[in-house]
N, C-alpha and C positions, 0 to 999 in steps of 0.2 A: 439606230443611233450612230449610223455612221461604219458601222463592225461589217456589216455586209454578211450577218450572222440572222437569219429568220428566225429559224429555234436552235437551239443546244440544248440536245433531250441527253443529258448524261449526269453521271454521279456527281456528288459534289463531297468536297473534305469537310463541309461545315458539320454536316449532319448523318448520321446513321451510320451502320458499320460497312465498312470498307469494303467491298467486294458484293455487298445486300443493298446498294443504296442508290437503283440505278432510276431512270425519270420512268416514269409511262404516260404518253401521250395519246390520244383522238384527236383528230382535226377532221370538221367536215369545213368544205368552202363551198360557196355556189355563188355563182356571180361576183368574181373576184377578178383581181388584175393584182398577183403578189411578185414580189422581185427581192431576192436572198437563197442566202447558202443554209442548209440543213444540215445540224450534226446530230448522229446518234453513236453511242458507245455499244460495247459492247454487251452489257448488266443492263440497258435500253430498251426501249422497245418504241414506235411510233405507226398508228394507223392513219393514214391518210386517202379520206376520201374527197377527189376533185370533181365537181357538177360546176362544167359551165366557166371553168376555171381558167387564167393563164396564169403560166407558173415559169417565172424565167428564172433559174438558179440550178444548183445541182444538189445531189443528195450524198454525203458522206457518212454510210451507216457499216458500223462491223456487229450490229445487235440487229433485233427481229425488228423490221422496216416493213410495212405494207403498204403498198401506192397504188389505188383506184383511179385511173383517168378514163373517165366515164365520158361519154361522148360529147361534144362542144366544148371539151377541156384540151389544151394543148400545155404540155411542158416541155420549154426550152430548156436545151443542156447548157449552163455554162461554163461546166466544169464534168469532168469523168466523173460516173455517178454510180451509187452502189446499193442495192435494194433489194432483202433479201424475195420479196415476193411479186408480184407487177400483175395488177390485170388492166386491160386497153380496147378502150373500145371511142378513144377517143386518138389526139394523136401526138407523136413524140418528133421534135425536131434536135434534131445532132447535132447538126453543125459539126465541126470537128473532134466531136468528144466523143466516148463513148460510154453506157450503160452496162453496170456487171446485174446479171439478176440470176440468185440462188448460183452463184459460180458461173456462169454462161455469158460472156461479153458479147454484145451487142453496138452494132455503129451503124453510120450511114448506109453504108455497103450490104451488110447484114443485118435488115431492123429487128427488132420482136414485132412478134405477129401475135402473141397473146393471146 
């Protein structure tokens, strides 16, 4: 709608108690063409598996994030991106940003190899 926000997997004040109320997501895609920014909180969690996929956005996660780019998926960075797990067997383009995974920054210069 315009937010430039894909998902927001994070707590919310409306419901549940405060520090216990965080989202949990699955996504699988396959044959997709998506474009937006990803948030996950901390109390969070989000698996993402990409088949086939393009994905131009970046991922702002300080909770348990898992990001499958399975091969024929490519995700564009468009923003410095944070993901506590990554496996890749498909491919990642930078551009000038770069990927934190499980603490280990990653850019153009130095990609993950997965």
């Amino acid at each position: 709608f315009g937010s430039g926000i894909l998902f927001d997997i994070s707590s919310q004040n409306q419901w549940g108690n405060t520090g216990s109320n965080g989202g949990v997501a699955e996504v699988n895609t396959d044959n997709e063409k998506i474009d937006g920014n990803v948030i996950v909180d901390s109390i969070s969690s989000l698996t993402w598996n990409m088949k086939n996929t393009e994905f131009n956005g970046a991922i702002n996660s300080t909770g348990n994030t898992t990001v499958n780019v399975e091969g024929g998926s490519t995700w564009t960075l468009t923003g410095d991106s944070s993901v506590s797990d990554l496996t890749l067997s498909g491919n990642i383009e930078y551009g000038d940003y770069s990927l934190t995974v499980n603490g280990q920054t990653y850019d153009s210069s130095n990609p993950f190899k997965g």
